[in-house]
N, C-alpha and C positions, 0 to 999 in steps of 0.2 A: 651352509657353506660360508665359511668368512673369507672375504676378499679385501685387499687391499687397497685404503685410498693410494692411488696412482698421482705420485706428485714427483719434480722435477729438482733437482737438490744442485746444489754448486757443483757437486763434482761430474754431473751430466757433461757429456762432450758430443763432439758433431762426429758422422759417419767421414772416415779420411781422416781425423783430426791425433794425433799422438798425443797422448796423454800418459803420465804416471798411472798405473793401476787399470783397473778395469773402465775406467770413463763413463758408467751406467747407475743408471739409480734405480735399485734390485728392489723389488714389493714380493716378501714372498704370500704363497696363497695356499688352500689346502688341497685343491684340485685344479693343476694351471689346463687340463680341457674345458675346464667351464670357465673359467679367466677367458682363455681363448676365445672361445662362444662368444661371451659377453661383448668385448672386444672387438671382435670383429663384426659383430652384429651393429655396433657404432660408430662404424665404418673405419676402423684402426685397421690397417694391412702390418700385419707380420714380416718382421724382416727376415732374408735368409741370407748368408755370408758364404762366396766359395772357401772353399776347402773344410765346412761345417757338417756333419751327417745331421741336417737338419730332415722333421718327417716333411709327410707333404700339410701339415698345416704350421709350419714353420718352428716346430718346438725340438731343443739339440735334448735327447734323450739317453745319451751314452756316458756313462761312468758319472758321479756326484748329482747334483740337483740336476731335477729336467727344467729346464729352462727356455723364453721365447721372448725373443729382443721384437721394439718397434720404436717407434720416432713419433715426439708431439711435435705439434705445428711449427713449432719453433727450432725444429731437428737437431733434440735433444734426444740419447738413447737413453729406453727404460727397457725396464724388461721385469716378467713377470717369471717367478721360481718357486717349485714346490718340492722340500726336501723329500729325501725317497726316505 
């Protein structure tokens, strides 16, 4: 499985914060269930967003990449994505 190092880039924004563009620093991966695993096993909590059909392990699964946003210590958004 290759997974990616998880790093926080300039264009990271905070949760509320308006930004140009997406505000996240995207790592994609080839299996984001095991991203996930990994992840949460680390004690990283998945974020979920209303109005998102996110599943119940926080990953938006509908239409383009599946994708599962969370926040470093610093509450910066990253998020992990696995093209379909």
């Amino acid at each position: 499985m290759r997974c990616a190092r998880i790093a926080a880039t300039a264009r990271g924004g905070r949760v509320g914060e308006r930004r140009r563009g997406w505000g996240a620093s995207q790592n994609q991966v080839d299996d984001i269930d095991a991203a996930v695993d990994e992840l949460t096993s680390r004690g990283v909590r998945m974020q979920t967003y209303e109005g998102m059909q996110q599943d119940e392990r926080g990953v938006f699964r509908l239409g383009g990449p599946y994708i599962a946003w969370f926040t470093d210590p610093a509450g910066n958004i990253l998020s992990v994505l696995q093209q379909r």
